[in-house]
Wavefront OBJ file of the C-alpha trace (Angstrom):
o trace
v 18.578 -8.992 -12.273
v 18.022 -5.417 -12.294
v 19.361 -4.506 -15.664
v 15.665 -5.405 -16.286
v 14.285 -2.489 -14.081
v 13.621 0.904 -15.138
v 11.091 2.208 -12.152
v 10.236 0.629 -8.948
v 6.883 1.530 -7.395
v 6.420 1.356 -4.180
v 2.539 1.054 -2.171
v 2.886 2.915 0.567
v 0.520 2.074 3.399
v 1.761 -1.212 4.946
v 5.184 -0.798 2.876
v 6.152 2.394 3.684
v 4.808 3.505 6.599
v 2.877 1.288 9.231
v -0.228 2.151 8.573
v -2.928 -0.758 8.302
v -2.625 -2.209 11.757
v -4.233 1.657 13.210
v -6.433 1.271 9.820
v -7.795 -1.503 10.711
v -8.290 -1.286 14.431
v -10.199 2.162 14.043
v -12.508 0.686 11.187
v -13.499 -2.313 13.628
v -14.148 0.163 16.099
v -16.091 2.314 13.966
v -18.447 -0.115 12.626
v -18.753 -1.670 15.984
v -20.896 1.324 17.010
v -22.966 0.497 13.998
v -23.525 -3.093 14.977
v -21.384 -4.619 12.492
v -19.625 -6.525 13.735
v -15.670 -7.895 12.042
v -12.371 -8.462 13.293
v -8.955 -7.730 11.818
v -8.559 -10.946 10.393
v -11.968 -10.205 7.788
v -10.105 -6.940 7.574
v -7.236 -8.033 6.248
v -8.887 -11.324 3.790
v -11.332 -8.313 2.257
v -9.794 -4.529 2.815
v -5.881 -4.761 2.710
v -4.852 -3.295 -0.071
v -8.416 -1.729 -1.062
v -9.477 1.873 -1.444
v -12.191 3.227 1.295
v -14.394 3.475 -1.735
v -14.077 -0.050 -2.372
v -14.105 -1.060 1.480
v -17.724 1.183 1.494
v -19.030 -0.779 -1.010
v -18.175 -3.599 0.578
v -19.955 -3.244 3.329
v -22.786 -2.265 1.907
v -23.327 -5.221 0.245
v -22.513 -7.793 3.001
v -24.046 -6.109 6.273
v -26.841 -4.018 4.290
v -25.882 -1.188 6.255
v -25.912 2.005 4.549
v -22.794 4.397 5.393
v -23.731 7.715 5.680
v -21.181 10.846 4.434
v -21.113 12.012 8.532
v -19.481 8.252 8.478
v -17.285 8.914 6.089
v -16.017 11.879 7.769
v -15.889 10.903 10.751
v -13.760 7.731 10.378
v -11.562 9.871 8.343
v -11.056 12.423 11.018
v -10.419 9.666 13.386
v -8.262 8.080 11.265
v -5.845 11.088 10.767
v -6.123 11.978 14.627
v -4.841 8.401 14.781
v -2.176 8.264 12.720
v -0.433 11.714 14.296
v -0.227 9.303 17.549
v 0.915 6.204 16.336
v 1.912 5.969 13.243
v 5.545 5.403 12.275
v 7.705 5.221 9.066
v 8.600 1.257 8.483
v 12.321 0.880 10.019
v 14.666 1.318 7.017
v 12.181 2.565 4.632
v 13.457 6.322 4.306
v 17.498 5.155 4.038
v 16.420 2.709 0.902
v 14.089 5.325 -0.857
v 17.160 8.010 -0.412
v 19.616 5.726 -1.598
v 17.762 4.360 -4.885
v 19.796 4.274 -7.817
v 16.746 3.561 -9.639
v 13.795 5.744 -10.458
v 10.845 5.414 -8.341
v 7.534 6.349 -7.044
v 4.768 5.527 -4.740
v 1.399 4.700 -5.898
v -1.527 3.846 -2.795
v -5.425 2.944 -2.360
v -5.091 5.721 -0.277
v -6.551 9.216 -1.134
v -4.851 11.946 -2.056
v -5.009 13.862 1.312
v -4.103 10.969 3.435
v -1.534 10.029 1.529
v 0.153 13.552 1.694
v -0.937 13.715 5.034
v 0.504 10.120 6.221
v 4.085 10.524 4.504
v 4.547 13.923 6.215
v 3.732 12.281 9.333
v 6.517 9.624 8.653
v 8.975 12.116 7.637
v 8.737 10.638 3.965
v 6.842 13.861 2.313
v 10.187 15.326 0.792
v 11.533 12.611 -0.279
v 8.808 11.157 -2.355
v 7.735 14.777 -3.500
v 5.216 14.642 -6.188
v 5.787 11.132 -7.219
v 2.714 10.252 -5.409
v 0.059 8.326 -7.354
v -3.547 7.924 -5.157
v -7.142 6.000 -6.004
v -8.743 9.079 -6.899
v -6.244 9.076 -9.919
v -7.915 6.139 -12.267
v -11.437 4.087 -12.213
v -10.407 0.985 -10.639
v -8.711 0.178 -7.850
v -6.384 -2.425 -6.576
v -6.315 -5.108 -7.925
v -6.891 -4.004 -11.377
v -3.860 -2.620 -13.165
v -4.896 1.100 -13.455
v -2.565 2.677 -10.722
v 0.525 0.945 -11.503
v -0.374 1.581 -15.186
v -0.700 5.046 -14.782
v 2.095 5.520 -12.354
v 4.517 3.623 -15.184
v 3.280 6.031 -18.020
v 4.093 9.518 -15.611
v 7.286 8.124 -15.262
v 7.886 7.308 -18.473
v 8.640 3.874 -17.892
v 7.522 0.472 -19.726
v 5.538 -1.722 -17.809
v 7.473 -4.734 -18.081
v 10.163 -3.282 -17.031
v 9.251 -1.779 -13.727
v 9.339 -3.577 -9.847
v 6.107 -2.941 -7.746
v 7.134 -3.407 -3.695
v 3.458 -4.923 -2.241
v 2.523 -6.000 0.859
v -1.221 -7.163 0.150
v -2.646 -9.857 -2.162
v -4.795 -7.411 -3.902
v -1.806 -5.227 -4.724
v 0.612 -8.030 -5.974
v -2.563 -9.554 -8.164
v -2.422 -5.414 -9.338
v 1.068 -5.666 -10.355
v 0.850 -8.703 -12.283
v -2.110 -7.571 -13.957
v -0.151 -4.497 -14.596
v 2.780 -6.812 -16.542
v 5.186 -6.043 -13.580
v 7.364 -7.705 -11.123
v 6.443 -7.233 -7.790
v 7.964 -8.222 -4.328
v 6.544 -8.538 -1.064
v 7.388 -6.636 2.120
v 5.774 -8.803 4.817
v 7.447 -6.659 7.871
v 4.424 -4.269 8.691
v 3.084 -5.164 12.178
v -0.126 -6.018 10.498
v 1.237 -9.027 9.462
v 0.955 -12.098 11.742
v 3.692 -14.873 12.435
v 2.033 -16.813 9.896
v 1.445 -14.901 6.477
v -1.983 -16.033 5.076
v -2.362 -18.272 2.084
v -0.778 -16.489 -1.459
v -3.546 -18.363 -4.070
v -1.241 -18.481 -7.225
v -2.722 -15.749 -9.009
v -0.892 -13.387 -5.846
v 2.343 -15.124 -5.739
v 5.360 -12.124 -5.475
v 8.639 -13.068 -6.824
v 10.594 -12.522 -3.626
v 9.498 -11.611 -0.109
v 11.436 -9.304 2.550
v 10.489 -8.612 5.658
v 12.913 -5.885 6.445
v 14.201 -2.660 4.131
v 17.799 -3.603 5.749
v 17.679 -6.601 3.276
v 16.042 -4.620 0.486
v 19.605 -3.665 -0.969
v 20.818 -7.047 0.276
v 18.512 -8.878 -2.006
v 19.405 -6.789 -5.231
v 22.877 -4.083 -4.590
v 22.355 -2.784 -8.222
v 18.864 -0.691 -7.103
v 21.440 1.081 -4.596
v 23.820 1.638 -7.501
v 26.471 -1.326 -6.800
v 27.722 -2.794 -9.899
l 1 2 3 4 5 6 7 8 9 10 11 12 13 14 15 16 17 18 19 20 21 22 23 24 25 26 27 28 29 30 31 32 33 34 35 36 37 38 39 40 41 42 43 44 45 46 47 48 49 50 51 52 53 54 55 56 57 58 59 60 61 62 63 64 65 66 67 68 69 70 71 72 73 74 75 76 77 78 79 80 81 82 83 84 85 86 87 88 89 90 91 92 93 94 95 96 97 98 99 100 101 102 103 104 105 106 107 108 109 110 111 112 113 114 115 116 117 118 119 120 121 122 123 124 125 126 127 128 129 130 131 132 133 134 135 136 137 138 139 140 141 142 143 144 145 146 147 148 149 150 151 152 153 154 155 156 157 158 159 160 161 162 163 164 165 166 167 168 169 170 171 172 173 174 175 176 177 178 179 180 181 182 183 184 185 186 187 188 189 190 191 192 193 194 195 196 197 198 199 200 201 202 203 204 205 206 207 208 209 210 211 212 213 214 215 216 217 218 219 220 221 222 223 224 225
């Protein structure tokens, strides 16, 4: 299977580290003091997977309420205060992304600063190193193709020939715009029992919902022949 697979990308909030459960609790608490009011279930149908550009915008458009920069900062602040409390690499994650046999990478909605900030805090910083891809990086967002696009032409890989590792909708629809094969990791603790509806154009070729099976499912991206 993997004689097919040059590069395998990996998203890293909700994949790598266990991010978008704290994500999503702070931004229901933040907009709570601004009388919107959502829950983490319209968090994860409309934000999973999303840049906080995107999530702004949003907003914007469905509540009418107009986030200020203060917001912006604040949440952010928050956010990161958050995250050196709680957050956590995802069990297994660091032992697959040492033993790839495969080249790889890391491209995330996230920006630039909290995604170097968030991998240091999971331990992960020197081992993905500067093959960190972020929103800032292209025009569009998840799930248009431009960050997996430009994360396969850094690392000098074809398209069709690299693996995207997903855990949102809007990241797996990104991959297959993108001409890639994607799986889906569906063992963040943001994920319920039940895993919501995948509408076809978000199906993943294989779901995993632990990086001790990651290996399992294909030994040659650890190297086994």
């Amino acid at each position: 299977m993997t004689g097919g697979i040059d590069l395998v990308i990996f998203d890293c909030d909700g994949v790598l580290i266990d991010s978008e459960i704290i994500s999503a609790q702070m931004l229901v608490a933040e907009l709570a003091g601004l009388g919107v009011a959502i829950d983490l279930p319209y968090v994860a149908r409309h934000f999973l997977g999303r840049s906080y550009p995107t999530v702004m915008k949003v907003i914007r458009a469905e509540f009418g309420v107009e986030l200020s920069a203060a917001f912006e900062d604040q949440y952010r602040q928050r956010l990161l205060a958050a995250f050196e409390a709680r957050l956590a690499v995802m069990p297994g994650a660091a032992a697959v992304l040492a033993g790839m046999a495969r080249p790889w990478c890391v491209a995330t909605s996230s920006s630039q600063a909290r995604a170097e900030r968030s991998l240091a805090i999971a331990g992960l910083a020197g081992l993905v190193g500067e093959r960190l891809f972020t929103a800032g990086m292209v025009a569009n967002g998840k799930p248009a193709p431009d960050l997996f696009l430009l994360a396969a032409t850094r690392m000098g890989a074809d398209p069709a020939r690299c693996l995207v590792i997903e855990d949102s909708l809007n990241g797996i629809r990104a991959a297959h715009a993108a001409g890639m094969r994607v799986w889906r990791f569906t063992g963040g603790s943001h994920m319920g029992p039940d895993l919501e509806d995948e509408p076809e154009d978000a199906r993943p070729e294989r779901r995993f919902a632990s990086f001790a099976d990651f290996f399992q499912i294909d030994p040659r991206l650890g190297g086994e022949t």
